[in-house]
mmCIF file of the C-alpha atoms, coordinates in Angstrom:
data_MODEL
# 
_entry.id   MODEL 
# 
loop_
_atom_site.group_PDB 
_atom_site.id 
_atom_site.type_symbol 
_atom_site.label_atom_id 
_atom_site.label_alt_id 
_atom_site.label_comp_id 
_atom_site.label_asym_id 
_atom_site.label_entity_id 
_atom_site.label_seq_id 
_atom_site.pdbx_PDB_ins_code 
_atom_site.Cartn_x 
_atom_site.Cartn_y 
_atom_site.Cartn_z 
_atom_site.occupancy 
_atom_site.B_iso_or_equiv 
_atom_site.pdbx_formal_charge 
_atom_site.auth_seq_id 
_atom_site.auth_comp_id 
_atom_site.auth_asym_id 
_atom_site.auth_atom_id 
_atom_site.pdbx_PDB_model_num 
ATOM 1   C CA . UNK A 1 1   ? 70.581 137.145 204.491 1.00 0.00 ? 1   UNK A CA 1 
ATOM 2   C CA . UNK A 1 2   ? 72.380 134.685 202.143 1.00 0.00 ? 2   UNK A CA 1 
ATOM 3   C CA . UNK A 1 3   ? 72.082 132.162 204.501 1.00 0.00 ? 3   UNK A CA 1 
ATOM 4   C CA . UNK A 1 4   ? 68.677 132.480 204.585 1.00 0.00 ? 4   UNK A CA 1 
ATOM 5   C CA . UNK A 1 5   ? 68.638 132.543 201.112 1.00 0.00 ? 5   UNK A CA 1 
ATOM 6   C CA . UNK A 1 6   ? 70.942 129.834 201.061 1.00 0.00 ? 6   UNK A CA 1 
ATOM 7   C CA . UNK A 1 7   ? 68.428 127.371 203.226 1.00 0.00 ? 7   UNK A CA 1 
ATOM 8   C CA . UNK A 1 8   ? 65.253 128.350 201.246 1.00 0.00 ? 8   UNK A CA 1 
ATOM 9   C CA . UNK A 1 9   ? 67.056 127.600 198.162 1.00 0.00 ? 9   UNK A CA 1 
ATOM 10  C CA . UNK A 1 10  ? 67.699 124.403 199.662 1.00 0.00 ? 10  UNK A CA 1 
ATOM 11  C CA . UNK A 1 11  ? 64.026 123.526 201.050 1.00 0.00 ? 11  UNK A CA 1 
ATOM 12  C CA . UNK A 1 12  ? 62.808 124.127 197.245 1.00 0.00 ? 12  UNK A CA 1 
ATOM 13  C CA . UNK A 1 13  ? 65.301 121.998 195.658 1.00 0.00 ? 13  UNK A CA 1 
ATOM 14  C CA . UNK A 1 14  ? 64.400 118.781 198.548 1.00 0.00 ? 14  UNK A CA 1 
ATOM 15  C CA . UNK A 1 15  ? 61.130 119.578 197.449 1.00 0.00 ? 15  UNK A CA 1 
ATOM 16  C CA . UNK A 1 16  ? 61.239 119.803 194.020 1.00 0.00 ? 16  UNK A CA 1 
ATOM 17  C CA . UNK A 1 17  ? 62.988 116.521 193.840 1.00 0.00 ? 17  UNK A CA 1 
ATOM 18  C CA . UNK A 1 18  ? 60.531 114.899 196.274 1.00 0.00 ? 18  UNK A CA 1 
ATOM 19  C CA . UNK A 1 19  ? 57.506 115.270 194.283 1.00 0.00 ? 19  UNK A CA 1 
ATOM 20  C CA . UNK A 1 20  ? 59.876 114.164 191.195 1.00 0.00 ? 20  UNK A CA 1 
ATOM 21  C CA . UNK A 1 21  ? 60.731 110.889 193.149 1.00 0.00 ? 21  UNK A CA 1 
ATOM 22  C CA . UNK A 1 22  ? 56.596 110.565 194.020 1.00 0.00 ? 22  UNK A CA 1 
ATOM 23  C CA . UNK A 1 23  ? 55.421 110.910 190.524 1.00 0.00 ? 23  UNK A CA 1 
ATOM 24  C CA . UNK A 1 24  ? 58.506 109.232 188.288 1.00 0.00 ? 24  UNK A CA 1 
ATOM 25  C CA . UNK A 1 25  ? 58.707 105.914 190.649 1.00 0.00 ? 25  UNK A CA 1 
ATOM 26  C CA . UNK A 1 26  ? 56.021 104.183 191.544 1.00 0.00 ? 26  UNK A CA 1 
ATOM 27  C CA . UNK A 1 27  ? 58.292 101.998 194.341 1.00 0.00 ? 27  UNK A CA 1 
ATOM 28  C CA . UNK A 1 28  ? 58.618 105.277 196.107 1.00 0.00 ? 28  UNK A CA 1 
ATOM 29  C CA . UNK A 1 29  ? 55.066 106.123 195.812 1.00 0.00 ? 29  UNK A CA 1 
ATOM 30  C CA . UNK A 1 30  ? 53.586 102.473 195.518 1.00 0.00 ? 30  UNK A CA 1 
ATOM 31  C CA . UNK A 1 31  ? 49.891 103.702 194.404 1.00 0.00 ? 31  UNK A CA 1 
ATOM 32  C CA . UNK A 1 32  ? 49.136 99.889  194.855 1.00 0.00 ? 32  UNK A CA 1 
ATOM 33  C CA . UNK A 1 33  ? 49.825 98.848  198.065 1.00 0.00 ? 33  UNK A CA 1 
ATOM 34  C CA . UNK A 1 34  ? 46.708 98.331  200.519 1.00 0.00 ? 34  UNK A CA 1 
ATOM 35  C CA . UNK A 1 35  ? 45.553 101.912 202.125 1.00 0.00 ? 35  UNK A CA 1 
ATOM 36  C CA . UNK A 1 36  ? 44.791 100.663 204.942 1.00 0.00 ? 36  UNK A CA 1 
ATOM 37  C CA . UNK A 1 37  ? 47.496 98.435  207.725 1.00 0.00 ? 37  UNK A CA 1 
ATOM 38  C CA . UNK A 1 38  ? 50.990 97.446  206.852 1.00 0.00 ? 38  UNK A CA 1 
ATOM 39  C CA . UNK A 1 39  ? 51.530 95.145  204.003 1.00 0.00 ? 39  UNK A CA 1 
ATOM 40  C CA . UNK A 1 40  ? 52.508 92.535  206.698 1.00 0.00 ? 40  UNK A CA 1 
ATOM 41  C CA . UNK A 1 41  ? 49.004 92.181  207.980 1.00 0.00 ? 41  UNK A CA 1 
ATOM 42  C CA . UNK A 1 42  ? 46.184 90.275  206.735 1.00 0.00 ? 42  UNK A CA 1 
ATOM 43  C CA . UNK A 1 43  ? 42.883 92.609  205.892 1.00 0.00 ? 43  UNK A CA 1 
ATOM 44  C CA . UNK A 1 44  ? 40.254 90.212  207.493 1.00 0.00 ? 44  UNK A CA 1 
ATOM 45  C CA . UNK A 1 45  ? 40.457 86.636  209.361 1.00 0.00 ? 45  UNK A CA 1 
ATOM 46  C CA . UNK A 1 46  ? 41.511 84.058  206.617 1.00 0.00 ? 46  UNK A CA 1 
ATOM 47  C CA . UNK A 1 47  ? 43.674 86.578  204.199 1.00 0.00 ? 47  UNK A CA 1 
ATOM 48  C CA . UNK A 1 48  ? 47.142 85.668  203.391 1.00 0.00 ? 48  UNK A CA 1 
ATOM 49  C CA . UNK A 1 49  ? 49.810 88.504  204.267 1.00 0.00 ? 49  UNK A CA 1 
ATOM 50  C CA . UNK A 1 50  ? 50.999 90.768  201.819 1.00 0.00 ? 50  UNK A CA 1 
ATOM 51  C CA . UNK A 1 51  ? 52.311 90.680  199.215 1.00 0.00 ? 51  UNK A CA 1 
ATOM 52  C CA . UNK A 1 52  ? 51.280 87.497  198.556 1.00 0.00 ? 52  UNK A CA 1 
ATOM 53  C CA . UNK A 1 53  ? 54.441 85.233  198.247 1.00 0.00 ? 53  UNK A CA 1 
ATOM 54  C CA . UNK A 1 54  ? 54.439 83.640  194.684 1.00 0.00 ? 54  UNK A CA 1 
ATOM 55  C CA . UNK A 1 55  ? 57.681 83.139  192.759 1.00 0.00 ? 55  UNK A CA 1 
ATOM 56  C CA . UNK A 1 56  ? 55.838 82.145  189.317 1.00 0.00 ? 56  UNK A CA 1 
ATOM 57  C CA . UNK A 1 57  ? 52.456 83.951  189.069 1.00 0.00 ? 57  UNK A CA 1 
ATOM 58  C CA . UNK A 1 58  ? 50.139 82.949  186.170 1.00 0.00 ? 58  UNK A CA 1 
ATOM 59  C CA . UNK A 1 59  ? 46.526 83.656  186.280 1.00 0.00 ? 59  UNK A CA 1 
ATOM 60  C CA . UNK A 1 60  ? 43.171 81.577  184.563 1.00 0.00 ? 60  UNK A CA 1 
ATOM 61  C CA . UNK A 1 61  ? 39.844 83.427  183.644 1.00 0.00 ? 61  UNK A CA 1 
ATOM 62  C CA . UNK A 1 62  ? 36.787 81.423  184.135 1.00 0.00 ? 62  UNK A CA 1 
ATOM 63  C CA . UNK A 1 63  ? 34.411 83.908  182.264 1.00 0.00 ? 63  UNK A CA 1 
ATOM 64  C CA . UNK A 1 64  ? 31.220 81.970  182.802 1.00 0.00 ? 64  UNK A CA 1 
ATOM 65  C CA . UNK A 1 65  ? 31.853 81.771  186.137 1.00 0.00 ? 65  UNK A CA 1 
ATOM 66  C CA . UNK A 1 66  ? 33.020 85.205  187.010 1.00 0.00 ? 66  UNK A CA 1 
ATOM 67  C CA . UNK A 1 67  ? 36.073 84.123  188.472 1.00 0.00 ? 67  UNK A CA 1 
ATOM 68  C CA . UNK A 1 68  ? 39.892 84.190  188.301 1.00 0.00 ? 68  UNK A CA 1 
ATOM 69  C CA . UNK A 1 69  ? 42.846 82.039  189.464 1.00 0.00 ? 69  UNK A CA 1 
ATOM 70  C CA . UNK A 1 70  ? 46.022 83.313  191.053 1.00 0.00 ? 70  UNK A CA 1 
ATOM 71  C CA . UNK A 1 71  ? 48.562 80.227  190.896 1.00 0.00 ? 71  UNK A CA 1 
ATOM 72  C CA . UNK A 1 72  ? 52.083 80.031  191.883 1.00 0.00 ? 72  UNK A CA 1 
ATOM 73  C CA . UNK A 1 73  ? 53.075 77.286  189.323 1.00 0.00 ? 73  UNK A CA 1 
ATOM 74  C CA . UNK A 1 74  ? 50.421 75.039  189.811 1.00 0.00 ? 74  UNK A CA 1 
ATOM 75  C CA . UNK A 1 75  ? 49.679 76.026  193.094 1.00 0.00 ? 75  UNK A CA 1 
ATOM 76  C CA . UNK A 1 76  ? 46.244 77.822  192.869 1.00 0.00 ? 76  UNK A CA 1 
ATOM 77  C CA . UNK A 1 77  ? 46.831 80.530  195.712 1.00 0.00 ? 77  UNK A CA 1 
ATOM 78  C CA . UNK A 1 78  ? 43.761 82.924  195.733 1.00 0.00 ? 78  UNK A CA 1 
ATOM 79  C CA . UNK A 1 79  ? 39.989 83.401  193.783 1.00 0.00 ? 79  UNK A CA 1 
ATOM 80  C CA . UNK A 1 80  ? 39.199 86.639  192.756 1.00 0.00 ? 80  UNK A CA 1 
ATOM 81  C CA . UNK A 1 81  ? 35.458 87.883  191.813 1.00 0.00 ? 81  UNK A CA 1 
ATOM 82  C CA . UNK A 1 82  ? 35.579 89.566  188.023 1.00 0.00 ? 82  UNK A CA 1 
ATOM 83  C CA . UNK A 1 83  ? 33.325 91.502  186.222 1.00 0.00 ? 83  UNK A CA 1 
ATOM 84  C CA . UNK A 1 84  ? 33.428 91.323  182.342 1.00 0.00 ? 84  UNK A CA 1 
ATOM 85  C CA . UNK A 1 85  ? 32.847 93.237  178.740 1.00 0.00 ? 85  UNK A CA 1 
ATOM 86  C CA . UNK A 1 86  ? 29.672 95.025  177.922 1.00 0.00 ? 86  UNK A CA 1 
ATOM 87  C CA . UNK A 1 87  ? 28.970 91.642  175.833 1.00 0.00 ? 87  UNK A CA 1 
ATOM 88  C CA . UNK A 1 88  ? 30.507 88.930  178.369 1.00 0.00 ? 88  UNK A CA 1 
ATOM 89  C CA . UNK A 1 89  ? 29.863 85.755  176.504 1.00 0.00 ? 89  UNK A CA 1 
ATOM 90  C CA . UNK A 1 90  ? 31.594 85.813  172.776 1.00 0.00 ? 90  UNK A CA 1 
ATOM 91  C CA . UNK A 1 91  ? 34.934 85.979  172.313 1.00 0.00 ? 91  UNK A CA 1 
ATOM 92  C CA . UNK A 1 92  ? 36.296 89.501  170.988 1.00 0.00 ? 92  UNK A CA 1 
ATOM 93  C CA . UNK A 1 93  ? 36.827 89.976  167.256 1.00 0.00 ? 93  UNK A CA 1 
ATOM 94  C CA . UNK A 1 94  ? 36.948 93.734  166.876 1.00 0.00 ? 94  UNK A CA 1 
ATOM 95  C CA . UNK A 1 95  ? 37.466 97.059  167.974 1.00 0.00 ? 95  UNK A CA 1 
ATOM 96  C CA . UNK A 1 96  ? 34.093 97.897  170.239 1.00 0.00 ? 96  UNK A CA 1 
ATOM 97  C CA . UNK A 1 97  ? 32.205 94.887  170.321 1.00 0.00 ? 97  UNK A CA 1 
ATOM 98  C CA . UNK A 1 98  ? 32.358 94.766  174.154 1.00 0.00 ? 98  UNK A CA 1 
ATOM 99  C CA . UNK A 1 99  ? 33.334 91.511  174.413 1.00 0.00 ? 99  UNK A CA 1 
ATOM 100 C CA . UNK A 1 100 ? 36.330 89.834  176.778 1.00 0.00 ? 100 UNK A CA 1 
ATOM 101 C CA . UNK A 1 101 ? 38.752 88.126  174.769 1.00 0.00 ? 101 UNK A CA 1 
ATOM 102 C CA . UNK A 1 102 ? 39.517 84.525  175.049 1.00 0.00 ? 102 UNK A CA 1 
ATOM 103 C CA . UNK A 1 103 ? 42.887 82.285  174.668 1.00 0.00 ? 103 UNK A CA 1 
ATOM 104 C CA . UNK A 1 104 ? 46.127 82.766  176.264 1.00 0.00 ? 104 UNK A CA 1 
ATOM 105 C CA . UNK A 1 105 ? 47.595 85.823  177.191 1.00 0.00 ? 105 UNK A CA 1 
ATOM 106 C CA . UNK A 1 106 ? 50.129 87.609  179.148 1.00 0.00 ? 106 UNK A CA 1 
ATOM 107 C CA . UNK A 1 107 ? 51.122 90.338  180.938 1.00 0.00 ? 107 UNK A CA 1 
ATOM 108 C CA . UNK A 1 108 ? 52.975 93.345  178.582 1.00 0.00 ? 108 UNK A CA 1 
ATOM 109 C CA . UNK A 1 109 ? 52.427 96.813  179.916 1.00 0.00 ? 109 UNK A CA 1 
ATOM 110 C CA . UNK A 1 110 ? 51.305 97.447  184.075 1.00 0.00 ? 110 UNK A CA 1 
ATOM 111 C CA . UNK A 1 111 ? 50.206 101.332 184.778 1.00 0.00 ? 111 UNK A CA 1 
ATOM 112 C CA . UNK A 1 112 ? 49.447 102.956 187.880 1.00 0.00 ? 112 UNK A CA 1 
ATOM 113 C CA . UNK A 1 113 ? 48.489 105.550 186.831 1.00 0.00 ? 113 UNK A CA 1 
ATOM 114 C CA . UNK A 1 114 ? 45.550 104.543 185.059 1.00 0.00 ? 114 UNK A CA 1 
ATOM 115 C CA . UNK A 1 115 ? 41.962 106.018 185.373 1.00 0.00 ? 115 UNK A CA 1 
ATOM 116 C CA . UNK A 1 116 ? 40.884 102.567 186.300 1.00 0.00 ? 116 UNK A CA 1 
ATOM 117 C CA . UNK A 1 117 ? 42.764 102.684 189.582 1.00 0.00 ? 117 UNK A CA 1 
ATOM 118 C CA . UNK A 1 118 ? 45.491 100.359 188.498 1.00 0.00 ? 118 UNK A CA 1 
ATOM 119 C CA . UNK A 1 119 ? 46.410 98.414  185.172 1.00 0.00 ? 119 UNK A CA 1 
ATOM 120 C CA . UNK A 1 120 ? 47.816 95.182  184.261 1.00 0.00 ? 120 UNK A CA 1 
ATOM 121 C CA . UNK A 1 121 ? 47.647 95.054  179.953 1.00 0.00 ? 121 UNK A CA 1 
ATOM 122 C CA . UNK A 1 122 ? 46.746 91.783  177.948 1.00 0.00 ? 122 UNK A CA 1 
ATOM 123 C CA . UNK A 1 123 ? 48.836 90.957  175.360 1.00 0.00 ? 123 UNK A CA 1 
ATOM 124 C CA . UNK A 1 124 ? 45.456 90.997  172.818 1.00 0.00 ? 124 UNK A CA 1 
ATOM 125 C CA . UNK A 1 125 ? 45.293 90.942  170.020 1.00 0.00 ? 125 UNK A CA 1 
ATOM 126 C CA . UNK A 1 126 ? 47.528 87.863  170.578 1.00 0.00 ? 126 UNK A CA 1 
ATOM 127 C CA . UNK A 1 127 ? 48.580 85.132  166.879 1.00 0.00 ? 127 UNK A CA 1 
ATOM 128 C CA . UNK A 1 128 ? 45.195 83.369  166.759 1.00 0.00 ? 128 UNK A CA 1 
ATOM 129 C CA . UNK A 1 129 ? 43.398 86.817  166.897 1.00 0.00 ? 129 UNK A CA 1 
ATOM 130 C CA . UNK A 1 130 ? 45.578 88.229  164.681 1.00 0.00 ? 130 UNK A CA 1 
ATOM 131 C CA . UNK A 1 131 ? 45.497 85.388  161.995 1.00 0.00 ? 131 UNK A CA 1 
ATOM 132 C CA . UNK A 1 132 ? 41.566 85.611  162.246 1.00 0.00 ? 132 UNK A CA 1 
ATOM 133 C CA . UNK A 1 133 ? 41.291 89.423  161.682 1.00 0.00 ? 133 UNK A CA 1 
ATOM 134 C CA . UNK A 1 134 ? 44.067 88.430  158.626 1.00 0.00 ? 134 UNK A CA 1 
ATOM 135 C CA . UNK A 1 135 ? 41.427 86.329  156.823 1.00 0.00 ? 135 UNK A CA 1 
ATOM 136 C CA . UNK A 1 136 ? 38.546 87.895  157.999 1.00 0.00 ? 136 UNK A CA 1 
ATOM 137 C CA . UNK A 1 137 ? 39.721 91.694  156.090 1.00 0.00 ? 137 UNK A CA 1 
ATOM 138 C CA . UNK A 1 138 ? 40.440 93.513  159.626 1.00 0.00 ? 138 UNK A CA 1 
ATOM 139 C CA . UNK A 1 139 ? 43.350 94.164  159.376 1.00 0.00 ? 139 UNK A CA 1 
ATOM 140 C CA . UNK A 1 140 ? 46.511 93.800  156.803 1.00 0.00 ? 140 UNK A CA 1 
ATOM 141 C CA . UNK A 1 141 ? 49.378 92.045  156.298 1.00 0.00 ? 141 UNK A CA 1 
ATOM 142 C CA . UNK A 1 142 ? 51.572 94.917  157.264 1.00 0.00 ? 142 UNK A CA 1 
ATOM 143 C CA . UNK A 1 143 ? 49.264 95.090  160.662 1.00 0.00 ? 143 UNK A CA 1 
ATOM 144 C CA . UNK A 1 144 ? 49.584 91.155  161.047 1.00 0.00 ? 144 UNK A CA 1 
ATOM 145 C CA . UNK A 1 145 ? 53.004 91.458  160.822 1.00 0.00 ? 145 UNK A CA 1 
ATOM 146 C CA . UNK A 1 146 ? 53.447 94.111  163.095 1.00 0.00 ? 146 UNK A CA 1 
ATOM 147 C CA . UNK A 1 147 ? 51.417 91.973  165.801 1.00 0.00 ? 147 UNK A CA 1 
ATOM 148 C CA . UNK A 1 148 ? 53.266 88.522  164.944 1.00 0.00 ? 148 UNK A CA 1 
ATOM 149 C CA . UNK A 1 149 ? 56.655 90.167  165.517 1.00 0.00 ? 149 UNK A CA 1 
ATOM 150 C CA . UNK A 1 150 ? 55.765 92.185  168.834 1.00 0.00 ? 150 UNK A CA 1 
ATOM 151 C CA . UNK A 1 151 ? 54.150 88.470  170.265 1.00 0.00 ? 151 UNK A CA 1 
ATOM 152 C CA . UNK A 1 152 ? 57.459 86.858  169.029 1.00 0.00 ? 152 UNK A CA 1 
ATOM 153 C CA . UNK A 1 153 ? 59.414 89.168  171.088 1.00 0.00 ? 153 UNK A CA 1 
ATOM 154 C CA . UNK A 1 154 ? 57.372 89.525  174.179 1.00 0.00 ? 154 UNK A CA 1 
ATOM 155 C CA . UNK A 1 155 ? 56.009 93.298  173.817 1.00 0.00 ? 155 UNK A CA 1 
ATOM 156 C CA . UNK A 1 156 ? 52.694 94.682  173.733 1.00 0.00 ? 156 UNK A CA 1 
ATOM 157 C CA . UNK A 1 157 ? 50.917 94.053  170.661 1.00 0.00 ? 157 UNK A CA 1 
ATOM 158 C CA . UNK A 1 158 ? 49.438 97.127  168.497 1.00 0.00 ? 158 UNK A CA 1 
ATOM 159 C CA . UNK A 1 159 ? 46.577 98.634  170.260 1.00 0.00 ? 159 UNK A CA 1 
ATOM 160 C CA . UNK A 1 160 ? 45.442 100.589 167.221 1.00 0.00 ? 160 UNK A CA 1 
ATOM 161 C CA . UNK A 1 161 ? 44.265 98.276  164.448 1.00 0.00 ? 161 UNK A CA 1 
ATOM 162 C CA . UNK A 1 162 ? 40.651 97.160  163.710 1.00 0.00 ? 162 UNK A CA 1 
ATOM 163 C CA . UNK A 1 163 ? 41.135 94.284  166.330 1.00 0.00 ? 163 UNK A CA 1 
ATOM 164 C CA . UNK A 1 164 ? 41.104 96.259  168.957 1.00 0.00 ? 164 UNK A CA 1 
ATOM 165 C CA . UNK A 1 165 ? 42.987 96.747  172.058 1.00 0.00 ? 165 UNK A CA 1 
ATOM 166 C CA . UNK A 1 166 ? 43.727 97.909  175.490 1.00 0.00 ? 166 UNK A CA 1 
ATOM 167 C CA . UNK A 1 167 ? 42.332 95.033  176.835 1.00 0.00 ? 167 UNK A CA 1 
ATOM 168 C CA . UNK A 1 168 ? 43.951 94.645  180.421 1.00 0.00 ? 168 UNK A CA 1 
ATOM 169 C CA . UNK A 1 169 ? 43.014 93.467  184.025 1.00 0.00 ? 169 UNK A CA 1 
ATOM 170 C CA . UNK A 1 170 ? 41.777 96.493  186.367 1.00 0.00 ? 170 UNK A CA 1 
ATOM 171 C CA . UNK A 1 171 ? 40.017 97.589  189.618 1.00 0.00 ? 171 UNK A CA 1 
ATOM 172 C CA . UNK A 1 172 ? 36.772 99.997  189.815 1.00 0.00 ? 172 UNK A CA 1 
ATOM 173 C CA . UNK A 1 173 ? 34.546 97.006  190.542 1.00 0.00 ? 173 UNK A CA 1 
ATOM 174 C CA . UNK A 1 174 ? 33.862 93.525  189.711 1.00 0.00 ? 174 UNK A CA 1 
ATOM 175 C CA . UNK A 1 175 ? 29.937 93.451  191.097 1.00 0.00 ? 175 UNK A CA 1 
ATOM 176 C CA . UNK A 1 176 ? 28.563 94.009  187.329 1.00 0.00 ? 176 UNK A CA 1 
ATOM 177 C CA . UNK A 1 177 ? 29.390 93.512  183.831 1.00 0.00 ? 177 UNK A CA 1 
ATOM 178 C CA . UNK A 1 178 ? 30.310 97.111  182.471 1.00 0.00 ? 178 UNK A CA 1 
ATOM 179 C CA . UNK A 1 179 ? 33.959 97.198  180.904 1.00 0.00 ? 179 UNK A CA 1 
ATOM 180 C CA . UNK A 1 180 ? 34.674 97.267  176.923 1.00 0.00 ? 180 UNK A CA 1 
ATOM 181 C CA . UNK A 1 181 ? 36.145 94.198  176.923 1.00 0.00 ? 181 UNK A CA 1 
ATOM 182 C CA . UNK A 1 182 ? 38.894 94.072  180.228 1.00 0.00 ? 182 UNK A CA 1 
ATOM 183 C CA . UNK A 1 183 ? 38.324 92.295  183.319 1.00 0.00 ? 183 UNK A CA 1 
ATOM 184 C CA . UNK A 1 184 ? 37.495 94.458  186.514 1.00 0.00 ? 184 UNK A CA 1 
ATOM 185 C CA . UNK A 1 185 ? 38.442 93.599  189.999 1.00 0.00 ? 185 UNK A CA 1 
ATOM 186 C CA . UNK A 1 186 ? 37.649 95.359  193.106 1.00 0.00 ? 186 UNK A CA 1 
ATOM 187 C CA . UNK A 1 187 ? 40.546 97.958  193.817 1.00 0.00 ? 187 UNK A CA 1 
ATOM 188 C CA . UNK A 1 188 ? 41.742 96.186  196.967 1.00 0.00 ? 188 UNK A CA 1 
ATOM 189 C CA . UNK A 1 189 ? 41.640 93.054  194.832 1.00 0.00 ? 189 UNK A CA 1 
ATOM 190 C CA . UNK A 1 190 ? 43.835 94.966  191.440 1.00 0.00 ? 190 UNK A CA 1 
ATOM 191 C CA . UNK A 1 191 ? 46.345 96.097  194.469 1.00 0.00 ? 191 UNK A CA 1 
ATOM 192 C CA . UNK A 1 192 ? 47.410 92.245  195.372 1.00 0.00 ? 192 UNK A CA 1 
ATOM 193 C CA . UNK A 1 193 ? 47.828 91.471  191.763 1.00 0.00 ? 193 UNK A CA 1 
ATOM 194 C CA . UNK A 1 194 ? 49.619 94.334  190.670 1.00 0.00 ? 194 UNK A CA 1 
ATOM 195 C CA . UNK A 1 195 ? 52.499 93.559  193.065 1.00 0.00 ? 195 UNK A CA 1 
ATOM 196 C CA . UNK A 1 196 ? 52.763 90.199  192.183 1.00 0.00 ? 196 UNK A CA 1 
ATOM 197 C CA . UNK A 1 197 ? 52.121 90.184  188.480 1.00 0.00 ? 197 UNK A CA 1 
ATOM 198 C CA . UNK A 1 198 ? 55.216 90.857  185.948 1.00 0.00 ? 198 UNK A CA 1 
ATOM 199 C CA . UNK A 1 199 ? 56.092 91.716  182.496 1.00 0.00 ? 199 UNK A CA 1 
ATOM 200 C CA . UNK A 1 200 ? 55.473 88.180  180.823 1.00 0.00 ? 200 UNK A CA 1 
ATOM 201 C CA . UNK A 1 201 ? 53.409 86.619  183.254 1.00 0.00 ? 201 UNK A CA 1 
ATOM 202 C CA . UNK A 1 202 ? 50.901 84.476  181.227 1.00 0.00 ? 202 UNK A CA 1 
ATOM 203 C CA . UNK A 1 203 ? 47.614 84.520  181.580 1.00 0.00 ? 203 UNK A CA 1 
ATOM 204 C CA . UNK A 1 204 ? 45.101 82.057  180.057 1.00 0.00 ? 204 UNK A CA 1 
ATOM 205 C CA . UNK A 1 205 ? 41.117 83.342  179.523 1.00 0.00 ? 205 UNK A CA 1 
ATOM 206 C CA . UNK A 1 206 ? 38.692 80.623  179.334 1.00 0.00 ? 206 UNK A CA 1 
ATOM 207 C CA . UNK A 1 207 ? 35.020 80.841  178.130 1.00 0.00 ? 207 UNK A CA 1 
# 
């Protein structure tokens, strides 16, 4: 009987601490990689192998053109198809103006657990939106500060002032324009970035 006890005691607590190892770290549970083949093998004739093999990603947003850059250095290693804001063409100046932000960028939060299949946050507001909000009466100079000093030091920037935020680069679908401001990939798409893409990595978004 104890031993019994003993070894269902056992399967709980291997269980338990499974599901905590699933949820808690995403290298164990790796919500990104490709769902379908090994990350060695190519989807379709043509594809690179993954992960794709770049040592200094930085990505550039062509907005009118609906397209990004993945570049290794200067090395331009893939073209992605994006989908835009709500309002694709101005740049974004406040909270729920569904435009896509312009300037340069980088990468300061990644979640994978987001509703949009996977997450990579945009530094935005970044100093030049800031400074315009400044004169413009959007925000403060206790809010400015607050944004200078998390830019200065590489964070995320406040996501709740008048500016706007939670601007990032996601999956769901890149075939229409239809986010609040982000930029939408296709989810297989969002997967290949979010293994390459870091904390930091800059990202410039052109109009």
């Amino acid at each position: 009987m104890d031993t019994v006890f003993i070894l269902i005691l056992l399967g709980i607590v291997i269980s338990v601490l499974g599901v905590f190892l699933w949820w808690y770290y995403p290298y164990v549970r790796k919500p990104w990689a490709p769902k379908h083949g090994r990350l060695s093998e190519p989807k379709s004739p043509g594809d690179q192998p993954l992960p794709l093999s770049v040592k200094s990603p930085c990505l550039v947003v062509y907005k009118a053109r609906r397209v990004m850059e993945l570049y290794d250095g200067k090395t331009l290693v893939k073209t992605y198809r994006i989908a835009l804001g709500l309002n694709p063409v101005e740049d974004k100046r406040k909270e729920g103006d569904g435009c896509t932000p312009e300037g340069d960028f980088y990468i300061c939060t990644k979640n994978d657990r987001s509703r949009l299949h996977l997450f990579l946050g945009l530094s935005y507001p970044n100093r030049e939106d800031s400074e315009r909000g400044l004169k413009s009466g959007l925000i403060s100079e206790k809010e400015y500060a607050r944004i200078l000093d998390a830019i200065t030091a590489g964070k995320r920037p406040p996501w709740n002032t008048r500016l706007g935020g939670e601007i990032g680069i996601h999956g769901e679908g890149s075939r229409v324009d239809w986010t609040q401001g982000g930029i939408a990939l296709e989810n297989d798409d969002i997967e290949e970035l979010f293994m390459v893409m870091e904390l930091g990595s800059p990202v410039k978004i052109l109009a």
